[in-house]
N, C-alpha and C positions, 0 to 999 in steps of 0.2 A: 595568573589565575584564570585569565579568559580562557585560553587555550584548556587547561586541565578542565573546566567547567563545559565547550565544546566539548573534549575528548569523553567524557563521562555522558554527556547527555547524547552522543552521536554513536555510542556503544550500545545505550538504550535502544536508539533507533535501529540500531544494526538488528538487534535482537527482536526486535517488532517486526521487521520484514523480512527477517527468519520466519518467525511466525504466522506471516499473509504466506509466504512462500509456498509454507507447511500446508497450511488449510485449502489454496489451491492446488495441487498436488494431491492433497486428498478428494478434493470435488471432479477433477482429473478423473482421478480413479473413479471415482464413483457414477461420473457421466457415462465412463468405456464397460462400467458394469464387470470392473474388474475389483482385487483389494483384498484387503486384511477383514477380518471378522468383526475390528474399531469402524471400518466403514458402513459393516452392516445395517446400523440404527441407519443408517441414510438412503440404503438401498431403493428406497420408493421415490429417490429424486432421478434415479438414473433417466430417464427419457425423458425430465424435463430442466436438464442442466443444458445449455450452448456453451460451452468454453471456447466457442470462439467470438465469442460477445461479454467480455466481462468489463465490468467498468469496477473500480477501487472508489470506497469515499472514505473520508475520515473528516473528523473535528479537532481542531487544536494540534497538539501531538500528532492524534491519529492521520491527519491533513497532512504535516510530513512523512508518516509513515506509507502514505500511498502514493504521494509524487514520489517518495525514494522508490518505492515499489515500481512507480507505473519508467521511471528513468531507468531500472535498473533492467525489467520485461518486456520493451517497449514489442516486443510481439505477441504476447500472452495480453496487453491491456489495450482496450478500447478507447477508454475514456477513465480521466480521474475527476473528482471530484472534490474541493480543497477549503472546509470551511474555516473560516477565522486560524487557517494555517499557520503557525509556529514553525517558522523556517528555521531556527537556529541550530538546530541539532543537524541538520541536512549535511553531507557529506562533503568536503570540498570539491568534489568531481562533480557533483551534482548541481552546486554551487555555478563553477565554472564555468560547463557547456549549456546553462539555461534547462529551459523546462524540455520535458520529453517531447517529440512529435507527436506524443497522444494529445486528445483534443482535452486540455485541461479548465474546468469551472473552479475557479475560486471567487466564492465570497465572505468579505469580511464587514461586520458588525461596528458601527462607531466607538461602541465600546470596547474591540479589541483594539484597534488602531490608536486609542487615549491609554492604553491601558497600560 
């Protein structure tokens, strides 16, 4: 049951950092002032986007969602940010080689850690 319960909750995460991928990608475009007509509402960020300065944060979930991010981009991220992170779902690879070379901040609450 552990494993199928990993497997299920590490598919979610795959699917969330699909999702950061996605949304960089599009701020990408939108910095180069390039893009689809979806990026238009954003057009007024173009000269004040650096993508080469992006730092990831998340809470809970989201805290694995951006160390798997920052592990998997380690040249697209700066810096992650990892609050009261939920490691469980995280990748076995990710598991294995430790946290990214990026400069990672986690902090956790007493109350995640009794939790």
């Amino acid at each position: 049951r552990a494993h199928l319960r990993h497997a299920l909750r590490n598919e979610q995460l795959q699917r969330r950092v699909a999702e950061v991928r996605a949304a960089f990608s599009m701020l990408t475009r939108v910095s180069r002032g390039s893009g689809e007509a979806a990026d238009a509402r954003l057009a007024f960020l173009k000269d004040s986007l650096d993508m080469s300065r992006v730092a990831v944060v998340g809470h809970s979930f989201g805290a694995a969602t951006a160390l798997q991010f920052a592990c998997e981009n380690p040249k697209l991220v700066r810096a992650c940010v990892a609050l009261d992170a939920w490691a469980y779902p995280l990748s076995k690879s990710v598991l294995a080689a430790g946290l990214p070379h990026t400069p990672v901040l986690s902090i956790s609450g007493d109350h995640f850690s009794k939790w």
